[in-house]
C-alpha positions in Angstrom: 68.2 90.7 -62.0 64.6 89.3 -60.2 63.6 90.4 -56.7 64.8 87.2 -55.3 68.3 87.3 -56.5 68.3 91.1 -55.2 67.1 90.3 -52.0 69.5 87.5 -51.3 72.6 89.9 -52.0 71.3 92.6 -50.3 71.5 89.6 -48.1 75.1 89.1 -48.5 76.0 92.8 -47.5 74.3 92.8 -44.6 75.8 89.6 -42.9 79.0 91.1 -44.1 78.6 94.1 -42.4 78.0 92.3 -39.4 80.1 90.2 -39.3 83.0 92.4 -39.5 81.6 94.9 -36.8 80.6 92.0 -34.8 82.9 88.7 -34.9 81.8 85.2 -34.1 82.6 84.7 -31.0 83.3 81.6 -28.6 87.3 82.8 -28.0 88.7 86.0 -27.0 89.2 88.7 -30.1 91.4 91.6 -29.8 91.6 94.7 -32.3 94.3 94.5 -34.9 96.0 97.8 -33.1 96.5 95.2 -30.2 99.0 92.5 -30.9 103.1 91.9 -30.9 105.3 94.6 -31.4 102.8 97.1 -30.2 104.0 100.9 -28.6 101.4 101.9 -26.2 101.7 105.8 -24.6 103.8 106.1 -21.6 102.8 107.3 -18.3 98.9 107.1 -19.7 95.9 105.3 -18.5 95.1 103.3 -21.7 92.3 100.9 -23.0 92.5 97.4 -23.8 89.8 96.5 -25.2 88.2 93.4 -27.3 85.2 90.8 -27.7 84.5 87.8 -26.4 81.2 85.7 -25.6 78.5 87.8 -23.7 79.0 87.6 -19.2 82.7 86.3 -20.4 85.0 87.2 -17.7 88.1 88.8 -19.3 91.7 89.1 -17.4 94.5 91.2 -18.4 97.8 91.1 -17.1 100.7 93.6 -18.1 104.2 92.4 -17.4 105.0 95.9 -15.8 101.9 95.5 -13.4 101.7 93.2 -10.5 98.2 92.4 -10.2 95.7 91.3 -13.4 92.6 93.5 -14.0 89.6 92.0 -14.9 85.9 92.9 -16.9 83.0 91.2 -17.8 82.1 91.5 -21.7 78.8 92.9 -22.0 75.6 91.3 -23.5 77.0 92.7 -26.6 79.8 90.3 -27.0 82.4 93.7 -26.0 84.9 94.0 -22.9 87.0 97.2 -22.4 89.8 97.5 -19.4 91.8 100.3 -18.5 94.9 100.0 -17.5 98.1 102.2 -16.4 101.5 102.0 -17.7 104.8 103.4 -16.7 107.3 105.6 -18.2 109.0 104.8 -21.4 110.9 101.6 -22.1 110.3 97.8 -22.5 110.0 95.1 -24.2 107.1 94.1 -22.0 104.2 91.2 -22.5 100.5 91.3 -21.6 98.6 88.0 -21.3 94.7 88.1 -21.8 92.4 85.6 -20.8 88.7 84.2 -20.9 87.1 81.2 -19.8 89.2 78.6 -21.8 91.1 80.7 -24.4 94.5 82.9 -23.9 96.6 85.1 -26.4 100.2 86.0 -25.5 101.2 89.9 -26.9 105.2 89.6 -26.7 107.8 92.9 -27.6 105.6 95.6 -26.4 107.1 98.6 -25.7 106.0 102.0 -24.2 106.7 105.1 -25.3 104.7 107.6 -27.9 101.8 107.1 -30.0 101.6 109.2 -32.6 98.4 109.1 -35.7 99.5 110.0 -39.4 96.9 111.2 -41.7 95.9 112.9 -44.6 96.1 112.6 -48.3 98.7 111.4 -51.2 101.4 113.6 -49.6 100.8 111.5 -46.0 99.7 108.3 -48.2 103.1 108.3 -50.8 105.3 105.5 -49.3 109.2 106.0 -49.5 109.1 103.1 -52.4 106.8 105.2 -53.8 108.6 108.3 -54.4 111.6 106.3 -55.5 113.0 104.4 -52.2 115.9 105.7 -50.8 118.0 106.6 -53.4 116.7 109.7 -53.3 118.2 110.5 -50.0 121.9 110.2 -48.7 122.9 107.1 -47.8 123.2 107.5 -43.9 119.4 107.9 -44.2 118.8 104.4 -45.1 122.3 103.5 -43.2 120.8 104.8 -39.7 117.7 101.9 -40.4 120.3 99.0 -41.1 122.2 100.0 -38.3 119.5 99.2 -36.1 119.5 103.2 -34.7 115.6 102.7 -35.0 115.1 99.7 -33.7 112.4 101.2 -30.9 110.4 102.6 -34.1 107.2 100.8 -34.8 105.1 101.1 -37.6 101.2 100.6 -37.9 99.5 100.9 -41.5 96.0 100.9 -41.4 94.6 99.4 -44.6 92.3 101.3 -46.7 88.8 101.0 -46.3 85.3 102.5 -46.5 82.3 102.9 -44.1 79.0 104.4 -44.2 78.3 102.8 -40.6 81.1 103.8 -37.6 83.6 100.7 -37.7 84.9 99.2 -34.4 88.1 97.6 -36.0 90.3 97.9 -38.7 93.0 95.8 -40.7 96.8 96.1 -40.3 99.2 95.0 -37.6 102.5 95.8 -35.6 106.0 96.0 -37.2 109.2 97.1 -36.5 111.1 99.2 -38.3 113.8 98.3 -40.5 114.8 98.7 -44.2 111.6 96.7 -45.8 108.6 97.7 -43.6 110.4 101.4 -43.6 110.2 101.5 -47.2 106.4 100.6 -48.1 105.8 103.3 -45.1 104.7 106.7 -45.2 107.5 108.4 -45.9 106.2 111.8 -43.8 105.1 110.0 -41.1 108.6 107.8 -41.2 111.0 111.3 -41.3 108.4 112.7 -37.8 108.8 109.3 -36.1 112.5 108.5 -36.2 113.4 112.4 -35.9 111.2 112.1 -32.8 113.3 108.8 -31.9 116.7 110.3 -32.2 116.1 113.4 -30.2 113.5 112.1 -27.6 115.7 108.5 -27.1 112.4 106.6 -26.4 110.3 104.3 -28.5 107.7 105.7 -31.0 104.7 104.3 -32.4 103.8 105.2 -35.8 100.1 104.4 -37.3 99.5 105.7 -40.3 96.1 105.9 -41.6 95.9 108.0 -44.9 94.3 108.3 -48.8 95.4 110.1 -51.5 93.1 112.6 -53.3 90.8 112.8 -50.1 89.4 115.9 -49.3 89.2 116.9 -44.8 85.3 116.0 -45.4 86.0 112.4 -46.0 87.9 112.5 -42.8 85.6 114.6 -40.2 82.2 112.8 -39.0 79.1 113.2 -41.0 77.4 114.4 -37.4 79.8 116.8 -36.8 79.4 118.4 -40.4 76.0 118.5 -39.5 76.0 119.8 -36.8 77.5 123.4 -38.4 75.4 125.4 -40.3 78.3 127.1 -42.8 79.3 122.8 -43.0 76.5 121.6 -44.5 77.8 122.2 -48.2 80.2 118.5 -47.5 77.4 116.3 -46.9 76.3 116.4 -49.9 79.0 117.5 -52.2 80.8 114.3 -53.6 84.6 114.8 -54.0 86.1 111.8 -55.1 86.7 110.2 -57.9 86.8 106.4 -59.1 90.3 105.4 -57.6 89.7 106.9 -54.3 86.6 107.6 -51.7 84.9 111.8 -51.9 81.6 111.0 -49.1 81.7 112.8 -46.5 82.6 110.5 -43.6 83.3 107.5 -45.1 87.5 107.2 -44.0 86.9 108.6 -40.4 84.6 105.8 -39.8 86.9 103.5 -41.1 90.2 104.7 -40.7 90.0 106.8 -37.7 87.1 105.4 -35.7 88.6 102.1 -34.8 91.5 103.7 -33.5 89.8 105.7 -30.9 90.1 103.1 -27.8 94.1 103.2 -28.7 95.8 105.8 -26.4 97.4 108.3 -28.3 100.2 111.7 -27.6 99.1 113.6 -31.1 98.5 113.4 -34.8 100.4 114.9 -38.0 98.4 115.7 -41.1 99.1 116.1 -44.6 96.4 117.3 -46.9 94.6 120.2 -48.9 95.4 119.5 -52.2 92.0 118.4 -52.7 90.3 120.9 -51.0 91.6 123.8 -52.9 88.3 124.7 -54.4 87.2 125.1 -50.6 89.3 128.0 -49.4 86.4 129.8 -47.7 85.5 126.9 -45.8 88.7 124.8 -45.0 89.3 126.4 -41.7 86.0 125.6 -40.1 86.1 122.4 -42.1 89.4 121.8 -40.0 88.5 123.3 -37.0 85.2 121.0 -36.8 87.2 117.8 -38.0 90.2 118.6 -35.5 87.4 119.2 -32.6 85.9 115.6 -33.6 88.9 113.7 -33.4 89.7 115.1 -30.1 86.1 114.0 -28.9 86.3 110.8 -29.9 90.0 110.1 -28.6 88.6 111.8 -25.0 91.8 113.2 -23.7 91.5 116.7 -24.7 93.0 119.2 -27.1 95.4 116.8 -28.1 98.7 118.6 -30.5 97.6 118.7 -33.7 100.6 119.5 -36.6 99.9 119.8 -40.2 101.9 120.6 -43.4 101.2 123.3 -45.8 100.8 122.6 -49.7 103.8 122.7 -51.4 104.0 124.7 -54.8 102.3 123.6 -57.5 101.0 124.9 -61.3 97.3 124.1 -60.6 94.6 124.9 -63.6 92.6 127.4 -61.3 94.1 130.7 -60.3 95.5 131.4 -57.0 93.7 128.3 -55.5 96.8 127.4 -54.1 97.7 130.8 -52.7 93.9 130.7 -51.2 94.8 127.2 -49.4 97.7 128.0 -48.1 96.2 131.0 -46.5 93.2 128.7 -45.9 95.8 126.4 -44.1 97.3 129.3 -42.0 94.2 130.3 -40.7 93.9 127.4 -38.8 97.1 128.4 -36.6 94.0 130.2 -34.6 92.4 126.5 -34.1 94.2 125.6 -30.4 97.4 123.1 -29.8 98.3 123.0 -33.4 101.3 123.9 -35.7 102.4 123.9 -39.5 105.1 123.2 -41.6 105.7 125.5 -44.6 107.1 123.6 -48.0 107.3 126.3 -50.5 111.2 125.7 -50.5 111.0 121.6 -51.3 109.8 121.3 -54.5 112.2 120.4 -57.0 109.7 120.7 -59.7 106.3 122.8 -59.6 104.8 120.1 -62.2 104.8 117.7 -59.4 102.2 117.6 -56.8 103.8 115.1 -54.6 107.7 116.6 -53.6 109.9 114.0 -53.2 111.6 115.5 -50.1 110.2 114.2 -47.4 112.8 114.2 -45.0 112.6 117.7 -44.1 108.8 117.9 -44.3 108.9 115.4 -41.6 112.1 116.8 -39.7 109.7 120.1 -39.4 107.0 118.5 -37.9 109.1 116.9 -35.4 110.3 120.5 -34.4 106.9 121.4 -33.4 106.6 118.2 -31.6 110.0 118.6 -29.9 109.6 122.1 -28.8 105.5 122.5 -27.9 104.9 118.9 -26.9 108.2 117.7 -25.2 109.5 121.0 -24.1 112.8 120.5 -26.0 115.5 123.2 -26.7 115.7 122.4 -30.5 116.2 126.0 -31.7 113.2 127.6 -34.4 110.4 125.6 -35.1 108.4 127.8 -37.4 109.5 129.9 -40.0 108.1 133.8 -40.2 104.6 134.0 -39.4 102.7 137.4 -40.9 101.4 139.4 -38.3 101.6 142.5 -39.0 101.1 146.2 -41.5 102.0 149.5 -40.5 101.6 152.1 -43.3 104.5 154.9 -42.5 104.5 157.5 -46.2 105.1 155.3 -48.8 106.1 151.9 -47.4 104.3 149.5 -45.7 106.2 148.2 -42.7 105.5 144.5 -42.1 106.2 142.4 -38.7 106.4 138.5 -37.9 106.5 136.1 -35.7 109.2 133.7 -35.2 111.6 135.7 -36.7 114.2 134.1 -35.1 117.9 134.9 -35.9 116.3 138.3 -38.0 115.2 137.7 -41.6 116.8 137.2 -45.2 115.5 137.2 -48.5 117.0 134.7 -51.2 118.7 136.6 -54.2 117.2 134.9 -56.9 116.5 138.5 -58.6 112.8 138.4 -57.9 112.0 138.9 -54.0 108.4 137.5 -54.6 106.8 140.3 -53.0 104.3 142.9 -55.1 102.5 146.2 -53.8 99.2 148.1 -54.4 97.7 151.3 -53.8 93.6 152.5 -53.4 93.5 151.4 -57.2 94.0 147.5 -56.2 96.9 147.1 -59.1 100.0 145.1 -58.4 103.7 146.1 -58.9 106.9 144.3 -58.3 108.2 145.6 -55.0 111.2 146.6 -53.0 112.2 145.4 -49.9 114.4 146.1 -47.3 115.0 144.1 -43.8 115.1 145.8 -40.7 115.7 143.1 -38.1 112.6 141.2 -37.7 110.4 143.8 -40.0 110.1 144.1 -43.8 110.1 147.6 -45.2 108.5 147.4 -48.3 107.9 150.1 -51.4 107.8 150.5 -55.3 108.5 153.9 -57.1 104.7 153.1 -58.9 102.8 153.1 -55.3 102.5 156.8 -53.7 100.0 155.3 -51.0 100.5 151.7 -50.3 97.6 149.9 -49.5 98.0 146.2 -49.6 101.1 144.2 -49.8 101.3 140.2 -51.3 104.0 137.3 -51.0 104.0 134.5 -52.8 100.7 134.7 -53.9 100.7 132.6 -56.6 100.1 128.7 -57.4 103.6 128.0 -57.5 105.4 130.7 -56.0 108.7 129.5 -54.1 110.0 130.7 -51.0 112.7 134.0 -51.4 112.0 134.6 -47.5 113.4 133.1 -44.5 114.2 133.4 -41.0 118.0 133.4 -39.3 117.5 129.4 -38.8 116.8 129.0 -42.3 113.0 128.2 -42.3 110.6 129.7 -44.9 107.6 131.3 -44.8 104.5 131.2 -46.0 102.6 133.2 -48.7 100.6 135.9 -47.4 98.2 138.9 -48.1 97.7 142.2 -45.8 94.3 142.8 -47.9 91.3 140.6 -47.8 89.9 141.3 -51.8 88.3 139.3 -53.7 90.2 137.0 -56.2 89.1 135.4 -59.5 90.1 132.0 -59.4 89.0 131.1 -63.5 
């Protein structure tokens, strides 16, 4: 290749690159999150935002408002408006305006925004993990009915940045058996669970990779920016089907979505972190703090799900997330789902239920966020070790309803003494605490559930939710 032909696609990228961050202009251009069959966040001041030609005056007008509000795009060719909206309900229009151009946005409704993120487990579509033959029919049944009909879907399409992007690809659908089915079937289960209960529209937009690691996700100035972080900006951990630079998807999967009012975000993802157990809850903590910066309206709720069970290569490593993944209860507004009961084969990363995965973030949602009565929301939390002679006497949170453990003729839970070796131990429920001994352990000193790659759930609370694996010791453990 000679210098000329280099420089003139080097050429090539660069007017690209511009000319997707910055459009031609001439006529009013809105963001693809704007447009027909949009839900935008009840009872919120919200953005509407855009481009046009530069000193362009710019009117919107909202069906629900009686007066037009108007802005003058900047000599950068942008315009941004802020505008109230009422409580839930619709459909509504909104008319904007320039100099000689108008667009019509019809069938917009208001209600709540929720973001869907993460990695395969967010990304795998219900087509994808075998359409809805996998569930009972009144699952699909409910969509053809029409019972979702104020359930719209947004998918953000895949992309790559190494610069902050200003828009995305994708648009505004509503739900029914088609657009439900190439959805993310995680994000699908939250949103119409949150439909059914809350009896208000809900606005899906679901923005996720699979095999991406939290880095990928979090700004590259935020990473940065922490000392114990700095390990991400120049570890690579992708592969050649999907994107492993640090930054890359947040500045063009999350970025462009920060002008669009929004109630929370649900995550899925760890899987590909799991060699990062140390780090994942800062890595979290500064990813989660970054999003809620850029979206400006605080500490926003925040629920993930916990990796399922799976027969990983590496020892423990997925033991080590999953405590990795509990840790970050401690980062504020946030909540997770446990799903060591939903795999119908430890072989397979990507369980196929996702209805209940989905249902249980929507009870964090219902209960935290909306202040519903819904029952539990969490399954046992550990919180807890009392040593009392020669059992160790364990206590949780949510509890509710006491606690049971499955007889499947191995409780999951193990026992050491001062010599850090492991026995198969006994338990016995009292209420909401855990008595727990083994005829091998004079002196207990450290108590384990679940620890393993693919250990199951055995315990549960009254309401029938599991919890998650847990250690009372803090030892090292060889992962090769």
């Amino acid at each position: 290749m000679n210098k000329m032909t280099r420089i003139i696609i080097a050429g090539w990228f660069i007017l690209s690159a511009l000319q997707f961050q910055t459009p031609a202009f001439g006529a009013i251009k809105l963001p693809a999150l704007i447009g027909n069959n949009m839900v935008l966040q009840q009872n919120a001041a919200i953005n509407v935002w855009g481009w046009a030609d530069a000193g362009e005056k710019v009117s919107v007008k909202a069906s629900w408002l009686s007066e037009a509000t108007s802005v003058t795009t900047t000599i950068d060719g942008k315009w941004k408006t802020i505008i109230n909206t009422p409580a839930a309900g619709g459909p509504y229009t909104m008319t904007i305006s320039g100099r000689d151009y108008s667009i019509n946005i019809e069938n917009i409704l208001i209600g709540e925004v929720w973001v869907c993120s993460g990695q395969s487990n967010m990304d795998f579509t219900l087509r994808g993990i075998t359409g809805w033959s996998y569930y009972k029919p009144e699952v699909c049944n409910e969509v053809i009915r029409g019972d979702y009909a104020g359930v719209r879907l947004f998918t953000v399409q895949k992309d790559t940045s190494g610069v902050e992007r200003d828009d995305c690809k994708g648009n505004w659908l509503k739900a029914d058996t088609t657009t439900v089915n190439d959805f993310s079937a995680t994000a699908w289960f939250y949103g119409s669970s949150l439909s059914k209960k809350l009896g208000i529209p809900i606005g899906l937009i679901y923005t996720a990779w699979g095999g991406t690691a939290a880095e990928v996700w979090t700004p590259v100035a935020s990473l940065e920016a922490e000392p114990d972080l700095q390990y991400f900006i120049h570890h690579y951990s992708g592969f050649m089907w999907w994107p492993g630079t640090a930054g890359v998807l947040y500045n063009a999967m999350i970025h462009p979505l920060l002008n669009y009012t929004i109630k929370g975000a649900i995550w899925y993802q760890g899987e590909s972190n799991r060699l990062d157990s140390k780090l994942y809850p800062a890595l979290m903590n500064t990813m989660i703090t970054s999003w809620r910066k850029g979206w400006g309206i605080g500490d926003f709720p925040f629920y993930y799900v916990q990796i399922a069970p799976y027969t990983y290569m590496e020892h423990y490593v997925g033991a080590l997330t999953r405590e990795a993944q509990l840790k970050c209860l401690s980062i504020p507004n946030t909540g997770m789902v446990v799903t060591m009961d939903i795999t119908d084969d430890t072989a397979d990363i990507h369980p196929k239920n996702k209805l209940d995965v989905g249902k249980r973030l929507a009870l964090w949602a219902l209960t935290k966020t909306y202040g519903k009565s819904v029952g539990s929301f969490s399954g046992p939390v550990y919180q807890d070790c009392k040593i009392s002679g020669k059992y160790a006497i364990l206590e949780f949170l949510y509890a509710d309803g006491g606690l049971t453990i499955t007889k499947t003729g191995k409780n999951n839970f193990i026992i050491a003494g001062p010599d850090k070796v492991f026995y198969p131990a006994n338990v016995k429920i009292d209420g909401n605490k855990l008595l727990v001994t083994s005829p091998k352990v004079k002196h207990p000193v450290a108590i384990r559930y679940g620890f393993t790659n693919a250990s199951q759930s055995t315990l549960f609370n009254g309401a029938g939710l599991p919890a998650s694996s847990f250690r009372t010791d803090n030892w090292d453990i060889d992962i090769h």
